[in-house]
C-alpha positions as CSV (number, residue, x, y, z in Angstrom):
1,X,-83.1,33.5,122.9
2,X,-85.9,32.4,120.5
3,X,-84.5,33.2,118.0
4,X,-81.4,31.2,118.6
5,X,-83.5,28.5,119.4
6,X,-85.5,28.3,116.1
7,X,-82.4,28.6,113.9
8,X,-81.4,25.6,115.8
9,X,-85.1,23.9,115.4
10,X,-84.5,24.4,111.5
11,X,-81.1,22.9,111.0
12,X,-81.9,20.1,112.8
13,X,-85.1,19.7,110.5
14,X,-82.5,20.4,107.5
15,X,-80.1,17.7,108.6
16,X,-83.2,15.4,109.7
17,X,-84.3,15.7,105.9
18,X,-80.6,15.3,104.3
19,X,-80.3,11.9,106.1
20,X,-83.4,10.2,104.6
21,X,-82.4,10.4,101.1
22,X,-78.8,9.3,101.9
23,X,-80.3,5.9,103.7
24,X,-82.9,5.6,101.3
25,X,-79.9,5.7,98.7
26,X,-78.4,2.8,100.8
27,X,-81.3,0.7,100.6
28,X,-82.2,1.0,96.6
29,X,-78.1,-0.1,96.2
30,X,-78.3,-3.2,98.6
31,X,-81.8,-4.1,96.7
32,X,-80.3,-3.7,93.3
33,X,-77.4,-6.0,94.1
34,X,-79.8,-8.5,95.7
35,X,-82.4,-8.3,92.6
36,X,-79.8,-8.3,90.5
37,X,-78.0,-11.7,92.2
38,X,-81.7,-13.3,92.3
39,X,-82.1,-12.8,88.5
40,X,-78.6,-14.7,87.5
41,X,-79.6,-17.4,89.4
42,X,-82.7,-17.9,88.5
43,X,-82.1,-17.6,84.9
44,X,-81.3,-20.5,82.8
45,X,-77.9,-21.5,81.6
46,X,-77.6,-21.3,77.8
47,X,-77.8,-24.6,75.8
48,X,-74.6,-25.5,73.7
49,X,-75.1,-26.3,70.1
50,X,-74.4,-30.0,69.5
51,X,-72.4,-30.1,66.2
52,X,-71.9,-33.7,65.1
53,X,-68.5,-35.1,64.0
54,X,-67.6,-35.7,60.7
55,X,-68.4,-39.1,58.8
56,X,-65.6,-40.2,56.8
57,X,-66.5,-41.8,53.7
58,X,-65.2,-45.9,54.1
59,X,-65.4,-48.7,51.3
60,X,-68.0,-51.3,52.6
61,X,-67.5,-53.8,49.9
62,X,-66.4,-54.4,46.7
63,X,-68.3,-56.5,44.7
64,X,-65.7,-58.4,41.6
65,X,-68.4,-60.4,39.4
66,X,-70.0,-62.0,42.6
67,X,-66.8,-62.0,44.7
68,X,-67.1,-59.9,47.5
69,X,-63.9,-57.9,49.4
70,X,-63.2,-55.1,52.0
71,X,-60.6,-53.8,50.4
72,X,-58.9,-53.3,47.4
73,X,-55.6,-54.9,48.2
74,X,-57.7,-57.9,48.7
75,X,-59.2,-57.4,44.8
76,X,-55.6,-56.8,43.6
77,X,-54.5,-60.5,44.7
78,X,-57.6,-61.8,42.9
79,X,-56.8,-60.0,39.9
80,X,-60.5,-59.2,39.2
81,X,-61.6,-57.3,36.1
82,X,-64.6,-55.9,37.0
83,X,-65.6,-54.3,40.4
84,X,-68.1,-52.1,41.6
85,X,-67.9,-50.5,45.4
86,X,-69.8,-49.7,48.0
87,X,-69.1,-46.6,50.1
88,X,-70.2,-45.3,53.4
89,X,-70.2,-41.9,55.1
90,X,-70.0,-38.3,53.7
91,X,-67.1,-36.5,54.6
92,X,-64.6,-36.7,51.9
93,X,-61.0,-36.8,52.4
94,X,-58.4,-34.2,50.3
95,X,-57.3,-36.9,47.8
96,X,-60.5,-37.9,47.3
97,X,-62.1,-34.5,46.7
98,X,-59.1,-33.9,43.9
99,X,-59.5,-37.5,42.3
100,X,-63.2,-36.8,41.6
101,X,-62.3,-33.4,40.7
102,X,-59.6,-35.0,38.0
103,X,-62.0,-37.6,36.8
104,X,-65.1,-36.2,36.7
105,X,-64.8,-32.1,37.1
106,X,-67.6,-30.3,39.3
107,X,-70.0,-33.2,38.1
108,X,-68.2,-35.9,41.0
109,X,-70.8,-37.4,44.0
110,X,-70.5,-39.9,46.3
111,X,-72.0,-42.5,43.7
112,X,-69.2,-41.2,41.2
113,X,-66.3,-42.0,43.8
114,X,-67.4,-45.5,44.3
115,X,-67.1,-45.8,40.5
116,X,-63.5,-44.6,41.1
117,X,-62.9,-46.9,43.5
118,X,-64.1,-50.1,41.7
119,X,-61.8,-49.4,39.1
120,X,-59.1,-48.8,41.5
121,X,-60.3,-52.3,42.8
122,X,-59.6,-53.9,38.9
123,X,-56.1,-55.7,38.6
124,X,-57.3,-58.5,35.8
125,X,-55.6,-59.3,32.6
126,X,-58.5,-57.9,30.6
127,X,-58.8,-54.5,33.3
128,X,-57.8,-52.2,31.1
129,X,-57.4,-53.9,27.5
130,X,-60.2,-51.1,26.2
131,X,-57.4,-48.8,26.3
132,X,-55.2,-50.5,24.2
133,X,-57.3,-49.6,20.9
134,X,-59.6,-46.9,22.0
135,X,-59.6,-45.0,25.2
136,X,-61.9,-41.7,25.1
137,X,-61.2,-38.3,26.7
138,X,-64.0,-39.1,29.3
139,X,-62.7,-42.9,30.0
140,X,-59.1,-41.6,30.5
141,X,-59.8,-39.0,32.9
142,X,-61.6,-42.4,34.8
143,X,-58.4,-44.1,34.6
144,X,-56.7,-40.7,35.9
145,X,-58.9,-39.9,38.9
146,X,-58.8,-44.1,40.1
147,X,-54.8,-44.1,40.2
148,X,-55.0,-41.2,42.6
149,X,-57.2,-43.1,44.7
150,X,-55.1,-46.3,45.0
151,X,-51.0,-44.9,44.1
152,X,-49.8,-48.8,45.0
153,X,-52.1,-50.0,42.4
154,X,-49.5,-53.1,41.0
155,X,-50.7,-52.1,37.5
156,X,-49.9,-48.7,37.8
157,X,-47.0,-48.0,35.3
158,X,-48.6,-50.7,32.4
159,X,-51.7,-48.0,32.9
160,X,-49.9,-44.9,32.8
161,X,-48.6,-45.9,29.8
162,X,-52.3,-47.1,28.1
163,X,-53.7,-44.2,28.9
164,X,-50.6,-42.0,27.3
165,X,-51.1,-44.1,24.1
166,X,-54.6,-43.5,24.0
167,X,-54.2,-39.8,25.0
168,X,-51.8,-39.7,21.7
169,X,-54.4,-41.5,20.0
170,X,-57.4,-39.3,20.3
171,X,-55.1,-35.8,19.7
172,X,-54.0,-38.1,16.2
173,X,-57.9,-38.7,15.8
174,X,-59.4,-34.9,16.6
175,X,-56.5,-34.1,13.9
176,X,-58.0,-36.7,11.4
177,X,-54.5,-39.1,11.3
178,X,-56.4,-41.9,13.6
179,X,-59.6,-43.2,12.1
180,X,-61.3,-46.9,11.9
181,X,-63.6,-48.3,9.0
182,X,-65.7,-46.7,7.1
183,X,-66.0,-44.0,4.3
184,X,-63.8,-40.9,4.9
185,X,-62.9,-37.8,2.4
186,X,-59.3,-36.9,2.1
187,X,-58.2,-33.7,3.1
188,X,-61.5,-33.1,5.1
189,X,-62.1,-35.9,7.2
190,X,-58.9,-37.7,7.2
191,X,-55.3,-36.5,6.3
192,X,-53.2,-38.1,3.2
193,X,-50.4,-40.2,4.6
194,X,-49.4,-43.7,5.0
195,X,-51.2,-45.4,7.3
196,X,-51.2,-49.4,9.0
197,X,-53.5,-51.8,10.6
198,X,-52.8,-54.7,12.6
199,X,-54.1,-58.3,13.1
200,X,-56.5,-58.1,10.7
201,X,-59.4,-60.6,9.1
202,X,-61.0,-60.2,6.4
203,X,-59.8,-56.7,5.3
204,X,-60.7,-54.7,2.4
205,X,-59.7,-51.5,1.6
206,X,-60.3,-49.0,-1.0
207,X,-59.1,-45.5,-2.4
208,X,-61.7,-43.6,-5.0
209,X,-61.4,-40.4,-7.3
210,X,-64.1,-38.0,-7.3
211,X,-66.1,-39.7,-9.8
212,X,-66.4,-42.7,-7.5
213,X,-64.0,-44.8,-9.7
214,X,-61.9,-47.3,-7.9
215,X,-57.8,-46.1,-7.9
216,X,-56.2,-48.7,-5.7
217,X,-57.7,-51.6,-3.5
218,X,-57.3,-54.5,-1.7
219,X,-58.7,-57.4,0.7
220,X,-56.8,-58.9,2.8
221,X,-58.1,-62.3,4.5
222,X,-55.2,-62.4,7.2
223,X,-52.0,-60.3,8.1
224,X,-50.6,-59.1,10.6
225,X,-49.5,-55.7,9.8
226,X,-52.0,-54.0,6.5
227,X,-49.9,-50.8,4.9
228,X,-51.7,-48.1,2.5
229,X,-50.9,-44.6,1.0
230,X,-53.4,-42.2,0.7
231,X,-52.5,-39.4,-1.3
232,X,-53.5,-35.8,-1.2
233,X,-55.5,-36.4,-4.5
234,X,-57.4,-38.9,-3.6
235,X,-61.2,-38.0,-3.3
236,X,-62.2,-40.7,-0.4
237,X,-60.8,-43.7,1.2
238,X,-63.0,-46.8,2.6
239,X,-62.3,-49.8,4.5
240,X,-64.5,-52.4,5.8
241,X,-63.3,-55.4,8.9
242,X,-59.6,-53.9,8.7
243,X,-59.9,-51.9,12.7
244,X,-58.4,-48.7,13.3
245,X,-55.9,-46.6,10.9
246,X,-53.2,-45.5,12.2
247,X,-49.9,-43.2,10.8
248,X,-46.9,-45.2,10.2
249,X,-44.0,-43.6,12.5
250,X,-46.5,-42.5,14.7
């Protein structure tokens, strides 16, 4: 009978100490979801980064010789010849990206685009007379990169076609058939050919052997066309107030 009674004494013990754990279990859980509930909210919420929009770039003013626009449609009425802008903002649109890009290469700023767009501003008789005689690589990609700023520009077509003479030009000059006054050797310098000047004053003109003896010359007070032969023996060629040479059937 005792001993019945003790192996009932110790399974009770044994379940008594199987409980505790399980409750103690119970409690650690509920205080982990508590603590854990506490924690989010008393932790602060996570800032959001503030990025600021965009600043397109806008023309403030355009400044023609001390007449001042907004825009360059208002310039064009005018007909202004020289302009300078004023730009605002830093975000660049696409075509204005590429027109720096086509005028001035990796070298184009902000400062460079408001060049661009006081040319684009120019619709004066005298806008773009420099390009009827000379016109250099650098000055024609200008011209190039302003036209893609302003594609209504009313000059657009007389320009096109200045800056494709004086593209022609310069390829005749790098290949010695375009030159202007002053001593040249044949053959080295310049190319033998016939060659013309226009609207002259005052022009003189001379073709020398190698012993610096005169072959052929001339001076012309006033013409308006000036036609000379250079041959291939010729030693130099020199002309003085005639303007620039260029190759008949050019």
């Amino acid at each position: 009978m005792k001993k019945i009674m003790l192996v009932v004494a110790v399974g009770l013990l044994v379940a008594g100490c199987s409980g505790a754990p399980e409750e103690t279990q119970h409690s650690d859980s509920k205080k982990t979801a508590s603590t854990v509930a506490t924690e989010a909210a008393e932790s602060p919420s996570e800032e959001k980064e503030v990025v600021d929009a965009p600043d397109p770039v806008a023309v403030d003013e355009i400044d023609c010789s001390g007449e001042y626009y907004s825009t360059v449609e208002e310039a064009w009425a005018e007909e202004q010849d020289l302009c300078d802008a004023t730009l605002s903002g830093t975000e660049m649109s696409d075509t204005e990206t590429k027109s720096l890009q086509v005028a001035y290469g990796d070298e184009g700023d902000l400062d460079s685009l408001a060049i661009l767009y006081g040319i684009c501003a120019q619709s004066g008789s005298e806008s773009w007379s420099y390009l009827q005689q000379a016109g250099s690589k650098d000055q024609l990609a200008e011209v190039r990169g302003a036209l893609l700023l302003c594609p209504d520009h009313p000059d657009k077509k007389k320009v096109e076609k200045l800056v494709g003479g004086a593209a022609k030009r310069n390829k005749l000059e790098d290949e010695g058939r375009v030159f202007s006054d002053g001593v040249y050797r044949v053959g080295s310098d310049i190319k033998p050919g016939t060659y013309y000047v226009t609207d002259v004053d005052g022009c003189y003109w001379e073709r020398t052997d190698a012993n610096g003896e005169t072959i052929d010359n001339n001076f012309v007070t006033a013409a308006k066309r000036v036609q000379v032969t250079i041959l291939g023996s010729d030693y130099s060629f020199n002309s003085e107030s005639c303007g620039q040479w260029q190759p008949v059937g050019s």
